[in-house]
N, C-alpha and C positions, 0 to 999 in steps of 0.2 A: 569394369574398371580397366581402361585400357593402359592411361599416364601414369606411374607412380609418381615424377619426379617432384619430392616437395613433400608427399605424403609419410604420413607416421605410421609405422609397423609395431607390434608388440609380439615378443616371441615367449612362450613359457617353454620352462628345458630349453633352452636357447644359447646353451652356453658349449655344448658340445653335440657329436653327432649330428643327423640331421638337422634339431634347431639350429644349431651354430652354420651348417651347409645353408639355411632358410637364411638368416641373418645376414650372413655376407650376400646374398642375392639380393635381398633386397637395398642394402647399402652400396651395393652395387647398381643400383636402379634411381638411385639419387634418393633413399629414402631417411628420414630418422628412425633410429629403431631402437625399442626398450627390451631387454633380456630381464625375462624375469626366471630364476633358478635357486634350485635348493643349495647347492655346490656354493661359498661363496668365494672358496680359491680360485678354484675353474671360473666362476663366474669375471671375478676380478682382470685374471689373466688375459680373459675374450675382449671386454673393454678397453681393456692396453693394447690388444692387437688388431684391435679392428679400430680406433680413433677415434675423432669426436662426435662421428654420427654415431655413435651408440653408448647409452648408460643403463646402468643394472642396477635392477634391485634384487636383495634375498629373497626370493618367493618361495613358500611352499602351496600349492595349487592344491592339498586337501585340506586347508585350513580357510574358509572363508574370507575370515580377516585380513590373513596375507597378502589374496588376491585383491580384496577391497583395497590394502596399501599401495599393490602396483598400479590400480587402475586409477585412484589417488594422486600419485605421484606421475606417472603418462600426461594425465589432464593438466595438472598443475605446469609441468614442466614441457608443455608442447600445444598442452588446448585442444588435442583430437587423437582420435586413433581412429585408422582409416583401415588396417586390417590387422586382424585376433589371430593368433597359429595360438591355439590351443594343443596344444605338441607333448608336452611334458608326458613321461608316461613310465612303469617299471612291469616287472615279472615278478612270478613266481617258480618254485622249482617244480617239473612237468609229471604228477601226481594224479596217481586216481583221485577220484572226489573224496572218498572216504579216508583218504589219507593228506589228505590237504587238513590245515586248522585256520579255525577262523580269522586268524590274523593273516592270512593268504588275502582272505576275501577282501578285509578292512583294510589294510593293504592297498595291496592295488587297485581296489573300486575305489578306495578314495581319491586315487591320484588320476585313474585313466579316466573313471565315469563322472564322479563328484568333482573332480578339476577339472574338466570340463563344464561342467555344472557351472561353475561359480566363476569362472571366468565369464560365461555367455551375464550372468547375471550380475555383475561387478562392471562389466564395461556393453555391454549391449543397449543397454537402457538412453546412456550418454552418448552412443552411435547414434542411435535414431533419432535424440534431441536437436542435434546438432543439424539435422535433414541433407549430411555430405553422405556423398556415397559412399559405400563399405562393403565390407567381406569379413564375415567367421569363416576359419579354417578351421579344422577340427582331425587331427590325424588320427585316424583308425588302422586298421590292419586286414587283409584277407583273410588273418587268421583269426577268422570269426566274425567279418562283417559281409566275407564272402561265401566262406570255407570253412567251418571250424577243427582244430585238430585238438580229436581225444585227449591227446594226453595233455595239452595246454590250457584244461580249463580255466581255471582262475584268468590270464590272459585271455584266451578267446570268449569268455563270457563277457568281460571286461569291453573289446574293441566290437565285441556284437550291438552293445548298449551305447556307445559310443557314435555308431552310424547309423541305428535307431532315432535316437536325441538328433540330429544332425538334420535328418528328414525330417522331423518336424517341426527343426526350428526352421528348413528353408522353407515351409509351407507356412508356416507362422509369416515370417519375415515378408513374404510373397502377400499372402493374403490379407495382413495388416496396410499396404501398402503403405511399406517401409523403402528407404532408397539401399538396405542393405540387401547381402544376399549370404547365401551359406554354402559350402562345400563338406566334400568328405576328401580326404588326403590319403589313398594308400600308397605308401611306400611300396616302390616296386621297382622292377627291371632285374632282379637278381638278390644275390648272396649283402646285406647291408653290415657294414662293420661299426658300430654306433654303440654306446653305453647301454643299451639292453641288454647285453650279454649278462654286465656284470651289475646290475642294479642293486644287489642283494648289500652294496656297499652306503647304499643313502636308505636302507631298511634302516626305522626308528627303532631304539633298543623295546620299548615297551611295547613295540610288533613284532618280536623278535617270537621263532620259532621257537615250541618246547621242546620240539623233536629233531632233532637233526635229519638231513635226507643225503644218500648216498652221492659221493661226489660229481659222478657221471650224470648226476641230475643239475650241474653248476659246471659249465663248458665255458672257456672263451670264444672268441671267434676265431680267432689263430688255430687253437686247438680243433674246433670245428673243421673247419676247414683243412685240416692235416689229417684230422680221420676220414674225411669225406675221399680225400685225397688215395689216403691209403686204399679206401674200401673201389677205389677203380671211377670214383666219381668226379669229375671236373665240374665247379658250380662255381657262374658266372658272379662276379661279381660288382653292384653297381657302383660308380660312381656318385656320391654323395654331391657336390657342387652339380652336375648336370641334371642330378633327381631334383635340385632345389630349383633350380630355372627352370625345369620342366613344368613345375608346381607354380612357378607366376606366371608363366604361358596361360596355364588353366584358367588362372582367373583373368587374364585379360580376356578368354574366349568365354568367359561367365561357364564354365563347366563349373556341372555338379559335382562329377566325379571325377578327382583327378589319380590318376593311374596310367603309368605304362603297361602298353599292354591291355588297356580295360576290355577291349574287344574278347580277348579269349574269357572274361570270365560269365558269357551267353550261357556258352552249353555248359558250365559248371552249374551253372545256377537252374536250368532249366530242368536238367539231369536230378539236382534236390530237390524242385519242386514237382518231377515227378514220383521222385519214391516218396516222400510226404504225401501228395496227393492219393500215394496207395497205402497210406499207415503202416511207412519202413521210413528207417532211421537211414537217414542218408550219409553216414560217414563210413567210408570205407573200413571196412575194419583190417584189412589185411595189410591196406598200406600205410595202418598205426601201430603194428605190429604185436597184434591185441587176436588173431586166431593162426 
């Protein structure tokens, strides 16, 4: 997909952070673009600032129905979507497994892995009906589609399943010979300041922890970054508008995988696929601060 101009966008999480970095790119590109997010102040607010290329709906992306609403409402009110940013996404607090509860897991597999899910299947189907060309983007993470870190399971399991599904729907999508195609999106080039931080604020009460977890396990990015600071470390940090052009670069060049920087992650990957290959767990342990 080289032109956007004229084409329809749909963004889930799209009202802040990088959705909303995605959003202004592509309305930037002459596009119409549909935010769909749980927020629906923040949501509101996005649509008043960004103008009449873009309308919201309340989505919540682990509820099937919701996303059937948004993807309802895009057709209805535009007649196509020409590209998905399946984006939406939150945390958990960074837990042994054993001390994670199941509402970690239902959680956030609902929104990163299952909203992806029901996205691909609420507007996928009407992509390929329509026989225009398209793109699913689908945001994952290094942290766990490349790399995983120990102590972020519930997230890195999450963004693992996420660029699994992703692969198979671009072989899917390929092999059916469809006129769409699929991507993986990691966010990259540095330190991101984006409402991941603080997600534990659009946790649903009846997901709600039974066990409280020590507060150092719940940082902002400010804070982050002011520790890091102190501890002698300087960490770069990206530009959220230029990560979002970066990411419609990608898909004018039909990249599978869009990432700065993808090139260094060769010898990361090569490096776990030899200690697997030797029956060793490839995660460092030293630099999870776990020996």
């Amino acid at each position: 997909m080289k032109d956007f101009e004229g084409k329809v966008a749909v963004v889930t999480g799209g009202a802040g952070g990088i959705g909303k970095a995605l959003v202004k790119a592509c309305v930037g590109a002459g596009m119409k673009v549909v935010i769909g997010d749980v927020e629906e102040p923040v949501l509101k607010a996005t649509c008043e600032e960004l103008g009449d290329a873009v309308s919201g709906v309340v989505t919540d992306v682990s509820d099937p129905a919701s996303v059937q609403a948004l993807a309802d409402y895009t057709f209805d009110k535009h007649g196509a979507c020409h590209i998905l940013f399946n984006n939406a996404g939150v945390s958990a607090p960074n837990l042994d497994v054993w001390e994670t509860e199941p509402s970690d897991f239902t959680w956030v597999h609902g929104v990163n892995v299952a909203g992806v899910a029901h996205g691909i299947q609420a507007f996928v189907p009407r992509m390929i009906e329509s026989g225009e060309e398209g793109y699913v983007l689908n945001t994952s993470s290094g942290d766990g589609g490349i790399s995983p870190l120990a102590q972020q399971v519930v997230y890195a399991s999450s963004k693992a399943a996420v660029s699994t599904m992703t692969e198979c729907l671009a072989a899917q999508l390929v092999g059916r010979g469809t006129n769409l195609r699929a991507a993986i999106f990691y966010p990259s080039g540095g330190m991101l300041d984006t409402g991941i931080w603080t997600t534990k604020r659009n946790r649903p009460a009846d997901l709600a922890r039974k066990t409280d977890v020590d507060s150092s396990q719940e940082t902002t990015f400010d804070d982050f970054m002011e520790g890091a600071k102190a501890a002698g470390f300087e960490m770069p940090v990206q530009d959220l508008d230029e990560l979002a052009e970066f990411c419609l670069e990608g898909i004018r060049n039909e990249d599978f995988v869009i990432m700065i920087g993808r090139e260094t992650m060769e010898a990361t990957l090569v490096d776990r696929a030899k200690k697997l290959a030797a029956g060793e767990c490839p995660i460092e342990l030293e630099h999870m601060g776990l020996s």
